[in-house]
N, CA, C and O atoms as a GROMACS GRO file, in nm:
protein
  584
    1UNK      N    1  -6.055  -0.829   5.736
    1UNK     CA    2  -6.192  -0.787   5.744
    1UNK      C    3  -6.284  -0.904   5.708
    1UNK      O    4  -6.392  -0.933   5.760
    2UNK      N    5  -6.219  -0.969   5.605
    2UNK     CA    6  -6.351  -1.066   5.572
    2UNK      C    7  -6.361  -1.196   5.686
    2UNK      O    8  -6.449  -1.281   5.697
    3UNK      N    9  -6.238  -1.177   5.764
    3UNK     CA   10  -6.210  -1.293   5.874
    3UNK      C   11  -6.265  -1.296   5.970
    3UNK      O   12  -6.285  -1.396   6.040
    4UNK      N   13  -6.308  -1.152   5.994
    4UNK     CA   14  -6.371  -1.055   6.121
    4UNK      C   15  -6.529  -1.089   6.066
    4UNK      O   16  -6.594  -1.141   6.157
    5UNK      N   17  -6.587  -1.076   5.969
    5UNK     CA   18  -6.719  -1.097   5.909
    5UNK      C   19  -6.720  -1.209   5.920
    5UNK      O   20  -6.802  -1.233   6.008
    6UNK      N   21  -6.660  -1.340   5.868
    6UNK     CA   22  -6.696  -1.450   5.844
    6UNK      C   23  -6.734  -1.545   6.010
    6UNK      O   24  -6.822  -1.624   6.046
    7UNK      N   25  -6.608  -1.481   6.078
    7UNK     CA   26  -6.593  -1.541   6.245
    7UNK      C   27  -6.722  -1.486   6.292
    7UNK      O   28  -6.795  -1.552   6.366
    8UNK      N   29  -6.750  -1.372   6.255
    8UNK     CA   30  -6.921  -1.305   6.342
    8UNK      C   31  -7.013  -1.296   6.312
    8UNK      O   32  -7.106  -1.250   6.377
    9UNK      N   33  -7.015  -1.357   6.159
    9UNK     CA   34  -7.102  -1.351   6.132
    9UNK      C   35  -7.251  -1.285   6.052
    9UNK      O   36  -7.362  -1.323   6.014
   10UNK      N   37  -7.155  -1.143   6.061
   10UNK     CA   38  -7.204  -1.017   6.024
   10UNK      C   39  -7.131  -0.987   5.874
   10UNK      O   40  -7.038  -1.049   5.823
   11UNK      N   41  -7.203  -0.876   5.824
   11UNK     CA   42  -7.153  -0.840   5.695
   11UNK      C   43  -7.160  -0.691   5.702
   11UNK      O   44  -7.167  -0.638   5.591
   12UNK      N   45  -7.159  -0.595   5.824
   12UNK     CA   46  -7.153  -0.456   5.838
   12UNK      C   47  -7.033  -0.453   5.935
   12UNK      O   48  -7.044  -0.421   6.053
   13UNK      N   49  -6.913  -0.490   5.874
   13UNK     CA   50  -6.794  -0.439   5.934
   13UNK      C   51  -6.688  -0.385   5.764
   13UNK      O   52  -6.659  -0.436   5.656
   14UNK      N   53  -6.662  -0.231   5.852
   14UNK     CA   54  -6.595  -0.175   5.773
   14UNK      C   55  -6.461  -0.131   5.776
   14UNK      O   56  -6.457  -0.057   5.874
   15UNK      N   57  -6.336  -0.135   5.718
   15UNK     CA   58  -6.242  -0.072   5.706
   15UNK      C   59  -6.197   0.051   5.658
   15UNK      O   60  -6.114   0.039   5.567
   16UNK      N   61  -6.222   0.158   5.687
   16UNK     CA   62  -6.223   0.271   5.652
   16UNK      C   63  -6.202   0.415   5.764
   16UNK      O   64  -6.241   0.416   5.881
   17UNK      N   65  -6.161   0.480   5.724
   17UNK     CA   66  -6.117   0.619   5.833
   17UNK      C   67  -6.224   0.662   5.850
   17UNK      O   68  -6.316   0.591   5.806
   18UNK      N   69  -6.252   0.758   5.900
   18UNK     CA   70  -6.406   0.805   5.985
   18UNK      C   71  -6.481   0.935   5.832
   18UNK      O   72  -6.590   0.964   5.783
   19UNK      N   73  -6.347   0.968   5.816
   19UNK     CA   74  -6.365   1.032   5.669
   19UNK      C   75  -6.437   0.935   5.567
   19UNK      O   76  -6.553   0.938   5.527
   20UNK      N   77  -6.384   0.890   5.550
   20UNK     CA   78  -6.439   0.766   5.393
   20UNK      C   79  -6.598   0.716   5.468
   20UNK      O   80  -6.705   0.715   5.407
   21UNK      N   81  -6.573   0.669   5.642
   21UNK     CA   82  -6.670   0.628   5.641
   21UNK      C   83  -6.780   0.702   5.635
   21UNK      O   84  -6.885   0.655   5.594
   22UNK      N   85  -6.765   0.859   5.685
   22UNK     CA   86  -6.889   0.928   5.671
   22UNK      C   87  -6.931   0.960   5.561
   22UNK      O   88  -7.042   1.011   5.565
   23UNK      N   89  -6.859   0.945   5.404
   23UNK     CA   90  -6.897   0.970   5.309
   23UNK      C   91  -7.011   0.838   5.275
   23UNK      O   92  -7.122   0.845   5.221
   24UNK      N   93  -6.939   0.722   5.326
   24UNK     CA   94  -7.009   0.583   5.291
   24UNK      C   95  -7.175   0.593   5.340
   24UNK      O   96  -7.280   0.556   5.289
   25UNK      N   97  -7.145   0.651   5.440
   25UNK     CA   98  -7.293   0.614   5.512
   25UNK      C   99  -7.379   0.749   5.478
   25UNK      O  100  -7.500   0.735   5.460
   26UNK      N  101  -7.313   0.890   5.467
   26UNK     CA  102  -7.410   0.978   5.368
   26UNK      C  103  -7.470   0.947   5.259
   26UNK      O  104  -7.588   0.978   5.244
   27UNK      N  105  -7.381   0.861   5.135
   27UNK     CA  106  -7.436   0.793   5.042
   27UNK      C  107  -7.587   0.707   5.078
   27UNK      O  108  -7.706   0.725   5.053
   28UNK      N  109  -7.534   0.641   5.124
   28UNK     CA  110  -7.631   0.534   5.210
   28UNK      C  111  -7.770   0.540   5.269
   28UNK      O  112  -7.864   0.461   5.282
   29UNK      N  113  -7.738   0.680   5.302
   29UNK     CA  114  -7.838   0.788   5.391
   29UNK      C  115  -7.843   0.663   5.545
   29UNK      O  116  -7.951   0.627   5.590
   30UNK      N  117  -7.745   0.628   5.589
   30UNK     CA  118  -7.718   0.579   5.702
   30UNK      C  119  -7.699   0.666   5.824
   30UNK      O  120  -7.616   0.754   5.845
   31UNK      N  121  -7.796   0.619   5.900
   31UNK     CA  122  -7.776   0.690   6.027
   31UNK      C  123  -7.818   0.538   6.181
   31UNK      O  124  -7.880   0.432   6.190
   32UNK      N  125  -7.713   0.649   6.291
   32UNK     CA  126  -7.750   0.567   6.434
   32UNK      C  127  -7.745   0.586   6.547
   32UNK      O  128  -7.702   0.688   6.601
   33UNK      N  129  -7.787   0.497   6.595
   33UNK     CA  130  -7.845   0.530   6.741
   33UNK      C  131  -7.736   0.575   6.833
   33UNK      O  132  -7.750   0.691   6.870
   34UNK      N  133  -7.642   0.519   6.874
   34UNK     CA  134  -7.489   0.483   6.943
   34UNK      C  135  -7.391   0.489   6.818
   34UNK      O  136  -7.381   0.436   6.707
   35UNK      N  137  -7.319   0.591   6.901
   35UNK     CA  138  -7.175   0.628   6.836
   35UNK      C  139  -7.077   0.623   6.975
   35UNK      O  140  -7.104   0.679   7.081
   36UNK      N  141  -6.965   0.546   6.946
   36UNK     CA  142  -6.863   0.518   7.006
   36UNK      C  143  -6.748   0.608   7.058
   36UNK      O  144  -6.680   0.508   7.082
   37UNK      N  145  -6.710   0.654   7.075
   37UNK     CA  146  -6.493   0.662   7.060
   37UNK      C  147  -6.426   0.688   7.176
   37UNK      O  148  -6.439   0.783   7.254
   38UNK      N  149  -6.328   0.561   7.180
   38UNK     CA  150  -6.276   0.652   7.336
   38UNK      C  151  -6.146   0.662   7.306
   38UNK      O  152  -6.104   0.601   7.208
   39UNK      N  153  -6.061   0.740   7.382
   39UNK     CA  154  -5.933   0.763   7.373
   39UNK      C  155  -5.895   0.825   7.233
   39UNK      O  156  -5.779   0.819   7.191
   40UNK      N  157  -6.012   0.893   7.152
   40UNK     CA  158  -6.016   0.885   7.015
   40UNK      C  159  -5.994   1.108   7.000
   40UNK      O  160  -5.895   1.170   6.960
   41UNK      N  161  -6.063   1.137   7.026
   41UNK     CA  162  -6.059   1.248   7.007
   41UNK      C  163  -5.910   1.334   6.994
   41UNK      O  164  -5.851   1.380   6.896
   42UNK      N  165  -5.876   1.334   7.148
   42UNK     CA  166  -5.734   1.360   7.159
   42UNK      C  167  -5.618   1.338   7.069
   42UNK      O  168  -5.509   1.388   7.099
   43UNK      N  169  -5.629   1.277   6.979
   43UNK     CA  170  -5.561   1.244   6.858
   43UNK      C  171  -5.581   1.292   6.758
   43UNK      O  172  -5.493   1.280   6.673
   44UNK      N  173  -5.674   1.350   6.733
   44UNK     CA  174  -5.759   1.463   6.623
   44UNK      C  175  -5.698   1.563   6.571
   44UNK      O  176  -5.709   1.668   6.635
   45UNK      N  177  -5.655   1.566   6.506
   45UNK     CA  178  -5.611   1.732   6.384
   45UNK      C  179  -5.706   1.841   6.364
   45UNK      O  180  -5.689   1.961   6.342
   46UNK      N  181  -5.816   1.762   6.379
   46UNK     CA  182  -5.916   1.818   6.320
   46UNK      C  183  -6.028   1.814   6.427
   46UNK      O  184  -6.143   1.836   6.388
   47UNK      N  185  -6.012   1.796   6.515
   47UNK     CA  186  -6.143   1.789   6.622
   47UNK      C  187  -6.287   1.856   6.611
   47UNK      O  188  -6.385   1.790   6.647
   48UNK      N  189  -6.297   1.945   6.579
   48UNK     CA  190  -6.448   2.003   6.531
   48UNK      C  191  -6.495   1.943   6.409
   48UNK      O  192  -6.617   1.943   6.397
   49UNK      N  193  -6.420   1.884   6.303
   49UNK     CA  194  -6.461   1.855   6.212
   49UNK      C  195  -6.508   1.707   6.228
   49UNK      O  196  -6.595   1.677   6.146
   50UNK      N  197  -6.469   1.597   6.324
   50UNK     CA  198  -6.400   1.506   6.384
   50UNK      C  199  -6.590   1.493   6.430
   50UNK      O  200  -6.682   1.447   6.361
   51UNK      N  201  -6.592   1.551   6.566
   51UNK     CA  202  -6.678   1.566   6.628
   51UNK      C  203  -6.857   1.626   6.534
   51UNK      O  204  -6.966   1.577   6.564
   52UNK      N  205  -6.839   1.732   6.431
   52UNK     CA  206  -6.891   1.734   6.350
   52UNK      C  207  -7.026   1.625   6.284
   52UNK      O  208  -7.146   1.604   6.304
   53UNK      N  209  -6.884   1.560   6.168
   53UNK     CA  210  -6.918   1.434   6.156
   53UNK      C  211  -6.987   1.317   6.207
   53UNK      O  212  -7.053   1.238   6.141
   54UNK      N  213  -6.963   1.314   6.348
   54UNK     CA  214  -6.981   1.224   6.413
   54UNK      C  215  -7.153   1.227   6.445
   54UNK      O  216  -7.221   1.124   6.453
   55UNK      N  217  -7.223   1.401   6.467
   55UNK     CA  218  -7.316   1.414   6.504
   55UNK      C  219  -7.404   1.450   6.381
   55UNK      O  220  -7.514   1.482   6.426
   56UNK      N  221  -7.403   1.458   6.238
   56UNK     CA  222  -7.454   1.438   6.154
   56UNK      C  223  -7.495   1.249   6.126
   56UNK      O  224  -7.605   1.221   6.079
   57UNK      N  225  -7.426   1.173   6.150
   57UNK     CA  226  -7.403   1.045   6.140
   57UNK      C  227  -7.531   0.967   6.300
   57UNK      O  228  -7.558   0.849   6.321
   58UNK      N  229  -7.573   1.079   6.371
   58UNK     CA  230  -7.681   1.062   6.468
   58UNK      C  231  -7.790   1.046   6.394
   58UNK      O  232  -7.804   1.095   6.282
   59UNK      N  233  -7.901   0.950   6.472
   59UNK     CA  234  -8.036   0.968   6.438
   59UNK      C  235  -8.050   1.059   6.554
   59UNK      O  236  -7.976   1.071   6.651
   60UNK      N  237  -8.196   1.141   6.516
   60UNK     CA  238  -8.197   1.245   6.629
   60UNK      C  239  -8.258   1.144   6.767
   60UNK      O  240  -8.319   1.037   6.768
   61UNK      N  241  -8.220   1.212   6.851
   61UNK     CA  242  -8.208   1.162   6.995
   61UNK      C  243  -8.088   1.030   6.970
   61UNK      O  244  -8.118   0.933   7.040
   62UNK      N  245  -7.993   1.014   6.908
   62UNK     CA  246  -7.911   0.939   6.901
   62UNK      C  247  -7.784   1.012   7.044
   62UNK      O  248  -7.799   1.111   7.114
   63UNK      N  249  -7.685   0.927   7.040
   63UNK     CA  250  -7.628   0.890   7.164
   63UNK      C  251  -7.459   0.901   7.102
   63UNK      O  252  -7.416   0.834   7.008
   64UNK      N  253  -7.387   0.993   7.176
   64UNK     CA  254  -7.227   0.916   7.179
   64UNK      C  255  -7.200   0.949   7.342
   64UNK      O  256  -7.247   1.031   7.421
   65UNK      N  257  -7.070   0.809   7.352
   65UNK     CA  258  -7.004   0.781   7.456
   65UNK      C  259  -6.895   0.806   7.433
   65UNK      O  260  -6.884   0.850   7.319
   66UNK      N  261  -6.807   0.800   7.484
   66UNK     CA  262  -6.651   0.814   7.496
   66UNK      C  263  -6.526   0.848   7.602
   66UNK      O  264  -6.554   0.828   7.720
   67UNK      N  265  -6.392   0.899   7.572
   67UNK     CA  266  -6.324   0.942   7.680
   67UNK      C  267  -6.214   0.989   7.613
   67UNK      O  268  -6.156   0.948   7.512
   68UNK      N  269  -6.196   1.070   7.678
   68UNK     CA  270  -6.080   1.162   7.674
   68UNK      C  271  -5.962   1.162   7.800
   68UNK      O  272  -6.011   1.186   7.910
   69UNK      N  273  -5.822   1.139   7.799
   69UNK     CA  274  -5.764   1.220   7.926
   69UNK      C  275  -5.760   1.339   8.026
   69UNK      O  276  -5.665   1.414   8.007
   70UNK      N  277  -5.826   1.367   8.110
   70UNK     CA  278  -5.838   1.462   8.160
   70UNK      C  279  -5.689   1.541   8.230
   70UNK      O  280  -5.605   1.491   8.304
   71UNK      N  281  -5.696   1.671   8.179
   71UNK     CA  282  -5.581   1.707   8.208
   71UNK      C  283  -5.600   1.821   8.329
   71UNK      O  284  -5.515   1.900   8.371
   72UNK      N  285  -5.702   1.810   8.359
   72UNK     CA  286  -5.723   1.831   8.523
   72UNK      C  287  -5.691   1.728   8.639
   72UNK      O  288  -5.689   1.771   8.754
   73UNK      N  289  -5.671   1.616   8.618
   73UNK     CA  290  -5.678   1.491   8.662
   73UNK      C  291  -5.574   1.469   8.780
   73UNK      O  292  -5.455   1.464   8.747
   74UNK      N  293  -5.602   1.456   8.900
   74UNK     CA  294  -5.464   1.415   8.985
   74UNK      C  295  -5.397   1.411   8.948
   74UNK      O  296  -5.310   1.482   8.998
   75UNK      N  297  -5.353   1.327   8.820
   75UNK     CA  298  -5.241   1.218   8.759
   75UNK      C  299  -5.164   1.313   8.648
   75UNK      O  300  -5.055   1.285   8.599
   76UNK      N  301  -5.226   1.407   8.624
   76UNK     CA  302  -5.157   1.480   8.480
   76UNK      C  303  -5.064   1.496   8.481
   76UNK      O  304  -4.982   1.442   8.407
   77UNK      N  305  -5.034   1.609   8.600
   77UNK     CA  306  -4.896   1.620   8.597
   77UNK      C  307  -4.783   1.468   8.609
   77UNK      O  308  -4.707   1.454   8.513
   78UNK      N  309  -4.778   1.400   8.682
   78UNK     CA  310  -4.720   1.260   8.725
   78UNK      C  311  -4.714   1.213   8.569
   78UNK      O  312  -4.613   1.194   8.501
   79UNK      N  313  -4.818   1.203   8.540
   79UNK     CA  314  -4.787   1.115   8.383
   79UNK      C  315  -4.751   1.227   8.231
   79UNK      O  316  -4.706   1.181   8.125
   80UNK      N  317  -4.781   1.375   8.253
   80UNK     CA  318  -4.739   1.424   8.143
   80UNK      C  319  -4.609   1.553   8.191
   80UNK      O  320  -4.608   1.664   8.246
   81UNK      N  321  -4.519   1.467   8.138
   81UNK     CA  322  -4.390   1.506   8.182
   81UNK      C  323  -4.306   1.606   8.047
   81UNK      O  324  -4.289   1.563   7.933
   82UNK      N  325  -4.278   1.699   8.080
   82UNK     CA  326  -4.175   1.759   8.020
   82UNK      C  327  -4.127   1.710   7.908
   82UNK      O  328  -4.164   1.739   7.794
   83UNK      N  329  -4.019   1.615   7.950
   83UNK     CA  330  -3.907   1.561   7.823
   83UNK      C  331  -4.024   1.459   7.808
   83UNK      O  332  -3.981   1.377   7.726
   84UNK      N  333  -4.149   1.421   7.844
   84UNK     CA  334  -4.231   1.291   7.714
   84UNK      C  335  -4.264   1.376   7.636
   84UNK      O  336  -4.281   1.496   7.661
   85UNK      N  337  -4.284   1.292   7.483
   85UNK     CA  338  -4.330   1.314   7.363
   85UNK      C  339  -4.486   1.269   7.336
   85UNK      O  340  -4.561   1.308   7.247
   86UNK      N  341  -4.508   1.174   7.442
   86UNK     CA  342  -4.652   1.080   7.432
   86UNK      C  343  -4.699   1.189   7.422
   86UNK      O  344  -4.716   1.183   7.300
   87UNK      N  345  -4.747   1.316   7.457
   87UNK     CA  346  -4.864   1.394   7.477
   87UNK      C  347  -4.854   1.444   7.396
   87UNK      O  348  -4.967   1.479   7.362
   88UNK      N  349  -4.769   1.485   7.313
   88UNK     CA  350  -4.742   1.596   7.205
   88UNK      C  351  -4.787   1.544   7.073
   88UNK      O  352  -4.858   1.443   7.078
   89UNK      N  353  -4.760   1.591   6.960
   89UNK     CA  354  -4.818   1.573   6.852
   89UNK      C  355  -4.653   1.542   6.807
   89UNK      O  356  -4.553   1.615   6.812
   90UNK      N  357  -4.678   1.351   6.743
   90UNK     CA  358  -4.794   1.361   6.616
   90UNK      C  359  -4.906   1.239   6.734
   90UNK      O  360  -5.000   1.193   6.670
   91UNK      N  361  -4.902   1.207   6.835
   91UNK     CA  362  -4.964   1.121   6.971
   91UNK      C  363  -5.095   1.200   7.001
   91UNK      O  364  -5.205   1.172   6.952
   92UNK      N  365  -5.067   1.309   7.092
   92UNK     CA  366  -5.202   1.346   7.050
   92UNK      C  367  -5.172   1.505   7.054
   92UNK      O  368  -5.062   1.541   7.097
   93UNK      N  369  -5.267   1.604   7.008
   93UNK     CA  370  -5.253   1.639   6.944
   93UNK      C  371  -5.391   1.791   7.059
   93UNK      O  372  -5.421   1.891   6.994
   94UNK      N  373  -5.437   1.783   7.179
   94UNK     CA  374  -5.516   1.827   7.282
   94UNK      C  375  -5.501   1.773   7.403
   94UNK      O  376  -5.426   1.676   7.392
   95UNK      N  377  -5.538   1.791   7.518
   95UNK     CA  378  -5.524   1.806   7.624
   95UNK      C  379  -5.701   1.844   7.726
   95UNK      O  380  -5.705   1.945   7.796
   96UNK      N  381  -5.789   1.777   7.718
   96UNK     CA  382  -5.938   1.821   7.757
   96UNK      C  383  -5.932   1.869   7.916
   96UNK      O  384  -5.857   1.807   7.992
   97UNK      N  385  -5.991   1.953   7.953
   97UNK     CA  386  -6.042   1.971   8.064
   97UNK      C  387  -6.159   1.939   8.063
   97UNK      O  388  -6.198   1.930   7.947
   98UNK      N  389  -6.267   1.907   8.165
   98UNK     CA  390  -6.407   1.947   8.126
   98UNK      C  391  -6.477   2.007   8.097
   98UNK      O  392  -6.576   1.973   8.031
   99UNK      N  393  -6.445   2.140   8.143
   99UNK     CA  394  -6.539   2.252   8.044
   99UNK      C  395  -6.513   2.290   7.883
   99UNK      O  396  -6.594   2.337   7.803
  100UNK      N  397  -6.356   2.252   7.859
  100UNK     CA  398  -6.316   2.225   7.737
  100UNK      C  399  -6.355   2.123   7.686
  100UNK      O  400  -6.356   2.141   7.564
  101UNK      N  401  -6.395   2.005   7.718
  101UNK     CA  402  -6.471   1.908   7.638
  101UNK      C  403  -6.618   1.933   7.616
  101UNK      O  404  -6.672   1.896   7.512
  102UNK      N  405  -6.674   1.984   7.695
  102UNK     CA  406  -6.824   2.014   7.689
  102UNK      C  407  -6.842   2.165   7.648
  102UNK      O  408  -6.956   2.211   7.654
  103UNK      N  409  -6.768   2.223   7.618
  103UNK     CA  410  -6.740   2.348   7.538
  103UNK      C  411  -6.752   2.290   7.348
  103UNK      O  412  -6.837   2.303   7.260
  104UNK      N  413  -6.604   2.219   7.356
  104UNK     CA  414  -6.639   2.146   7.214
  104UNK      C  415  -6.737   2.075   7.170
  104UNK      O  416  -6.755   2.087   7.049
  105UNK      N  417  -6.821   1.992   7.234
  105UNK     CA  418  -6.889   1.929   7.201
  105UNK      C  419  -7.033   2.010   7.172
  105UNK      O  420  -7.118   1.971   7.092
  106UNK      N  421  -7.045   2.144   7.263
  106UNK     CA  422  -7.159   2.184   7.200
  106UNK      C  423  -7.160   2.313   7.081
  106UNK      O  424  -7.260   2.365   7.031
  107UNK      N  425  -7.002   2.347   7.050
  107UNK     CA  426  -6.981   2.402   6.944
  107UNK      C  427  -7.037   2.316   6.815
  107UNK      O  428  -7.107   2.344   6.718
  108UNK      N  429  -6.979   2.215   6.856
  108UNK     CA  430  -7.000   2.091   6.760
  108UNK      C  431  -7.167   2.061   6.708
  108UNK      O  432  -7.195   2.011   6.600
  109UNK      N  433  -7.261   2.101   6.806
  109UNK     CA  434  -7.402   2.083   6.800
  109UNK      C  435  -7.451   1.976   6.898
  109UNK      O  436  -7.569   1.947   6.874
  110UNK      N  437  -7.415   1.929   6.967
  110UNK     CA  438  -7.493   1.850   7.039
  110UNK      C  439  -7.529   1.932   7.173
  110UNK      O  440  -7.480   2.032   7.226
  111UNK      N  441  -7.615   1.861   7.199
  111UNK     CA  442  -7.722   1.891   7.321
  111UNK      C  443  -7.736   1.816   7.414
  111UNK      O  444  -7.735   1.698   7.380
  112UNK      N  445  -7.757   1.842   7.568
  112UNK     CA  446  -7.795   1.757   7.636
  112UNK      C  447  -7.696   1.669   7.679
  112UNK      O  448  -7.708   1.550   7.708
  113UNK      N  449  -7.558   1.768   7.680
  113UNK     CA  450  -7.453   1.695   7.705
  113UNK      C  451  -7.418   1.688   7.817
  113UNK      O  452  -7.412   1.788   7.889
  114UNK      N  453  -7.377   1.532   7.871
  114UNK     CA  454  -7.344   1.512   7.994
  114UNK      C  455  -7.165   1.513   8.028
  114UNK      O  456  -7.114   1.410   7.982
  115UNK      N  457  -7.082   1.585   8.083
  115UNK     CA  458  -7.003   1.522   8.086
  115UNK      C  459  -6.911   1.489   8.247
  115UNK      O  460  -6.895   1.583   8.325
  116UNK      N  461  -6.862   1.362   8.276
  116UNK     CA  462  -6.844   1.319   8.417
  116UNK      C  463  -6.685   1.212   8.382
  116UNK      O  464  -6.630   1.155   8.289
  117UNK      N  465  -6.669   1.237   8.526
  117UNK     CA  466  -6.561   1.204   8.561
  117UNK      C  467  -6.538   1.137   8.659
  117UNK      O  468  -6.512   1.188   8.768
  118UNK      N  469  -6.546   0.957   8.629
  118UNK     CA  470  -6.574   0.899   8.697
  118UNK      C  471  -6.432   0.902   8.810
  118UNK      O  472  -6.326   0.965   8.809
  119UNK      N  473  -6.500   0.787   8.914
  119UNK     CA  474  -6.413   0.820   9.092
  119UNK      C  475  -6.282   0.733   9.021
  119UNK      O  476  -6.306   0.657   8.928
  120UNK      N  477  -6.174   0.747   9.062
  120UNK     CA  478  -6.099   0.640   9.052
  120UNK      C  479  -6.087   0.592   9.179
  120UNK      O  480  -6.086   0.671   9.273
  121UNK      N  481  -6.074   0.448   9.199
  121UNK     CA  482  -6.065   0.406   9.300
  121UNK      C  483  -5.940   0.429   9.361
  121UNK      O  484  -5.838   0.429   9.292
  122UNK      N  485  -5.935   0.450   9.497
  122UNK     CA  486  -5.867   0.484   9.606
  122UNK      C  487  -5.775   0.358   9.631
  122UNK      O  488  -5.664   0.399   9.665
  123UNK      N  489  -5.779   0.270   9.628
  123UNK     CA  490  -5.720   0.161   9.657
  123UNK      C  491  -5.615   0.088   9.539
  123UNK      O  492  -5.533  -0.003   9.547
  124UNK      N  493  -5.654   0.163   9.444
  124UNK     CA  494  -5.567   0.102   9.306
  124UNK      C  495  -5.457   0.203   9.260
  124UNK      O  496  -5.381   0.184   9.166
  125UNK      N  497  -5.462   0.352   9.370
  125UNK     CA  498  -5.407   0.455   9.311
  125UNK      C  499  -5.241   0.409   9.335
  125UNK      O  500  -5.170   0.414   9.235
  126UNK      N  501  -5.195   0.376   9.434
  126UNK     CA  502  -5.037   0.306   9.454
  126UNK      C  503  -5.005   0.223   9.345
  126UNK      O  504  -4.900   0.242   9.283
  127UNK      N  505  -5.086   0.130   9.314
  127UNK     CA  506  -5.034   0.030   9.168
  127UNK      C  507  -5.038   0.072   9.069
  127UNK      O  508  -4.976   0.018   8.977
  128UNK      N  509  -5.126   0.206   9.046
  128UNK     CA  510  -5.150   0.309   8.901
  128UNK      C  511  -4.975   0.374   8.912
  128UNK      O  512  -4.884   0.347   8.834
  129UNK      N  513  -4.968   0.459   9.029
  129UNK     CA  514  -4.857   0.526   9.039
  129UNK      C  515  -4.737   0.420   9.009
  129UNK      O  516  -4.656   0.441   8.920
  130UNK      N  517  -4.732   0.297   9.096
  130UNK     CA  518  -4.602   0.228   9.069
  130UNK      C  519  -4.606   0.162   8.908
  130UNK      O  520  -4.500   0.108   8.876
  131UNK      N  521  -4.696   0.160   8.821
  131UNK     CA  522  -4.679   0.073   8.722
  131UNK      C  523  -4.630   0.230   8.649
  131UNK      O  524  -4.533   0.214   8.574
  132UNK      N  525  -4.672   0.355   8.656
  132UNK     CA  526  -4.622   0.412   8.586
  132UNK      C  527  -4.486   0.490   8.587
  132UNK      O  528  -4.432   0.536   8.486
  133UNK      N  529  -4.432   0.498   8.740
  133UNK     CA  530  -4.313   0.537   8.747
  133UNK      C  531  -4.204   0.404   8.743
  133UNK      O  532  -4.086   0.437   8.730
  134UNK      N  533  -4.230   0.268   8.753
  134UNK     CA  534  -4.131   0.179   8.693
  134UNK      C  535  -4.148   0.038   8.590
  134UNK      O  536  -4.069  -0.049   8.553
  135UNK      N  537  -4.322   0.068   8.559
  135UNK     CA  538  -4.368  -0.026   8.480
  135UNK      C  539  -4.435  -0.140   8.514
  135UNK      O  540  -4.484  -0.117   8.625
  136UNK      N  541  -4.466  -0.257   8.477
  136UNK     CA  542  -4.482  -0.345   8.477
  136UNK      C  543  -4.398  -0.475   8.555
  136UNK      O  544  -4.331  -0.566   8.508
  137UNK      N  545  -4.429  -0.445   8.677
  137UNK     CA  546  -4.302  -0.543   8.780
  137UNK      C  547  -4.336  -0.684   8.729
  137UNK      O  548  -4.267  -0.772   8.677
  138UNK      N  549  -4.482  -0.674   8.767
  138UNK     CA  550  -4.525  -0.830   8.761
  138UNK      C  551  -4.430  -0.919   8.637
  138UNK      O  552  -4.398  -1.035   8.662
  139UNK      N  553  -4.414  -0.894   8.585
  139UNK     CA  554  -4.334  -0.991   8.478
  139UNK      C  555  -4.186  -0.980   8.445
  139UNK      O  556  -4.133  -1.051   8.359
  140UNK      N  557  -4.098  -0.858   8.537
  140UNK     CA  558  -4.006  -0.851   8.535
  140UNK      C  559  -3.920  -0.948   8.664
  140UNK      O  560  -3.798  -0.948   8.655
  141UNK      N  561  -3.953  -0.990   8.726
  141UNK     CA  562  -3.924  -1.064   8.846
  141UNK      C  563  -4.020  -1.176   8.877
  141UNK      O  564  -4.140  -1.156   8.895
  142UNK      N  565  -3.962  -1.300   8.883
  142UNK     CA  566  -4.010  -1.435   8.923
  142UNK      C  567  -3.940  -1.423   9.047
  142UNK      O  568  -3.817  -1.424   9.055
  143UNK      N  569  -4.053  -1.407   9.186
  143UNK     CA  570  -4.030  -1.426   9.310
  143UNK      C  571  -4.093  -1.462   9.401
  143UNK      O  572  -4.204  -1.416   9.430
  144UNK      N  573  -4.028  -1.561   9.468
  144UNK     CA  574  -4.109  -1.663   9.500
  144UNK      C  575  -4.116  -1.632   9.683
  144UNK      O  576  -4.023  -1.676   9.751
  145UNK      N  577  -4.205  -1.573   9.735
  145UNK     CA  578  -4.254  -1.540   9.850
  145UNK      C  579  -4.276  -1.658   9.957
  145UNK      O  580  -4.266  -1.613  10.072
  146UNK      N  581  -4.296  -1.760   9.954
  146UNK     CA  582  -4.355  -1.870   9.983
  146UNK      C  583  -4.275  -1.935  10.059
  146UNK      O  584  -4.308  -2.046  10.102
   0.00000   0.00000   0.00000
């Protein structure tokens, strides 16, 4: 941490769980504009409380971004398989649809919630599929085409 401060320059970088930190910045009476998390939720035990937090820690008209896996998604089935463990808990721990994410989020209290699902491109979907049904070729084979 102090390597991360000293290289940037800054002196508001913290090490702490989202717990400790929201206690830090209640103390503080800290609040902000932009709140972050992606790939973050889905991992949650505690997701309302999670999400909660997060929107007390808003200035009003403050802002979060983020992402979740969509388990509506072309790809769900293809990538969440039976015998994997990735999806399950202790990995993660939910599964969002969209109306289930924007369901939670306004249990949670926020307003004015947008939530979208961007295009995936059409042209990258064969190299998505092949990197996930045999990995990472590119570095398993030096072949020389030429």
């Amino acid at each position: 941490m102090e390597a991360v401060k000293r290289n940037l320059g800054v002196d508001t970088v913290y090490a702490m769980s989202l717990e400790e930190f929201y206690h830090f910045a209640r103390e503080r009476n800290l609040k902000f504009d932009v709140i972050t998390f992606f790939e973050v939720l889905e991992h949650q035990d505690r997701p309302m409380e999670f999400l909660r937090m997060v929107r007390e820690l808003l200035n009003e008209g403050g802002y979060i971004g983020g992402s979740v896996p969509n388990r509506e998604s072309f790809f769900a089935e293809i990538l969440i398989r039976k015998d994997s463990l990735i999806d399950y808990p202790p990995h993660h721990f939910l599964r969002f649809s969209h109306k289930a994410l924007e369901n939670a989020l306004k249990l949670a209290g926020f307003r004015d919630i947008k939530v979208f699902q961007p295009d995936f491109p059409r042209k990258e979907i064969y190299l998505f599929v092949e990197k996930k049904l045999f990995g990472n070729l590119d570095n398993k084979y030096n072949i020389n085409l030429s």
